[in-house]
C-alpha positions in Angstrom: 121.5 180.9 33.4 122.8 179.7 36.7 126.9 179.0 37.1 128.1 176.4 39.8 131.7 176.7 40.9 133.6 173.9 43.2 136.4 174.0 45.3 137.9 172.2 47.9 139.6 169.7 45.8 143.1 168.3 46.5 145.5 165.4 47.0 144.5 163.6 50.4 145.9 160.3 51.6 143.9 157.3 52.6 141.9 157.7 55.7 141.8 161.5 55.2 139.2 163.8 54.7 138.0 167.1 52.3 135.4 169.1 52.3 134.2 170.2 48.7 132.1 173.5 48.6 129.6 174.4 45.4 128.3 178.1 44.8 125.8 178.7 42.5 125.3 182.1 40.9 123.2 183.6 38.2 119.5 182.8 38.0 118.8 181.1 41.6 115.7 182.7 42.9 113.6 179.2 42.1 114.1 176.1 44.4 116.4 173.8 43.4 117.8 170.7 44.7 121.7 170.1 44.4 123.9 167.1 43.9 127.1 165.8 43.5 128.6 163.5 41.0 132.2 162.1 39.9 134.0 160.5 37.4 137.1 158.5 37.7 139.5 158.3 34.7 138.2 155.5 32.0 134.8 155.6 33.7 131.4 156.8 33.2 130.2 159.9 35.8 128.4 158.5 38.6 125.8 159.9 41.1 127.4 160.7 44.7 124.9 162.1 47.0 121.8 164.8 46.2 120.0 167.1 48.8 117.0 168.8 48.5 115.9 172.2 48.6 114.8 172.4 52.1 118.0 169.7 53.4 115.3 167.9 54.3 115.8 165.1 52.0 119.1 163.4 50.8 120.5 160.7 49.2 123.7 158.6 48.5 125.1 156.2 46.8 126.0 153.1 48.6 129.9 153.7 47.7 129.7 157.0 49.7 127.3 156.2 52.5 128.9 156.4 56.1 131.4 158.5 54.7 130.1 161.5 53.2 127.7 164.1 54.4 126.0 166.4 52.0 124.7 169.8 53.2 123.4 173.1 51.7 123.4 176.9 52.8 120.4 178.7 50.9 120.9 181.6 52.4 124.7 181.7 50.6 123.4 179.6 47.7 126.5 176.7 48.5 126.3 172.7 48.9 129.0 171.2 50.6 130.5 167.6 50.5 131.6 166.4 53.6 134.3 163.5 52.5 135.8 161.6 55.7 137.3 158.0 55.6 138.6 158.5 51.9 139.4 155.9 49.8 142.0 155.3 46.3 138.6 154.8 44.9 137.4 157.9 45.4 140.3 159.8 43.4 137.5 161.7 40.6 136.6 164.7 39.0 134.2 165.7 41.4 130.8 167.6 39.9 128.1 169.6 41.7 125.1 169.7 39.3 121.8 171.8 39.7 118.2 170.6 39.2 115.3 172.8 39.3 112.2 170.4 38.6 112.9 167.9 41.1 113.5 170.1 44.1 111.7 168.1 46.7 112.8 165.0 45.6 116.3 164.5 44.3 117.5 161.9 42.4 120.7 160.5 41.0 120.1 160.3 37.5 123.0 162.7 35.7 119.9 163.9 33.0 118.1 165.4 35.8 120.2 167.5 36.3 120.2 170.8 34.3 123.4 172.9 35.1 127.1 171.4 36.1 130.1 172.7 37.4 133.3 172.4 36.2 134.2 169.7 38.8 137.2 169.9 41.2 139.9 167.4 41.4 139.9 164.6 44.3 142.6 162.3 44.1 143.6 160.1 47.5 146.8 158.6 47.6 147.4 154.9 49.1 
């Protein structure tokens, strides 16, 4: 079993910025590629960025792009969310998720993803 725990959460105001940190515990030895996901009151989760094992490879959603940075420590076993620029629209639950199989090539697809956090607030004020 692997455990993912988020912090950095928090009530921000428009134009600020956070910094969201992951830590994933338990059964970790395997590569795995990381991502983050959110989900807005009323509204279905939705992919935020992904990184790959080596950091070599990452992806965003075009909501986020510009203004997010994702980034990853193996040597701690963390994956951080760089959040600058923030928007009202950003105000989520904020996920990190897990995914063994696709290590080298991360996706955005929630399924893919094998173990979730229990997400950390984001909310940015206007």
């Amino acid at each position: 079993q692997v455990q993912l725990v988020e912090s950095g959460g928090g009530l921000v105001q428009a134009g600020g910025s956070l910094r969201l940190s992951c830590a994933a515990s338990g059964r970790t030895s395997r590569n795995y590629a990381m991502g983050w996901f959110r989900q807005a009151p009323g509204k279905e989760r939705e992919f935020v960025a992904a990184i790959s094992w080596s950091g070599s490879r990452t992806l965003y959603a075009d909501s986020v792009k510009g203004r997010f940075t994702i980034s990853r420590d193996n040597a701690k076993n963390t994956v951080s969310l760089q959040m600058f620029s923030l928007k009202p629209e950003d105000t989520a639950l904020y996920y990190c998720a897990l995914d063994f199989d696709r290590y080298w090539n991360p996706g955005g697809v929630n399924s893919a993803y094998e173990y979730w956090g229990q997400g950390t607030q984001v909310t940015v004020s206007s």
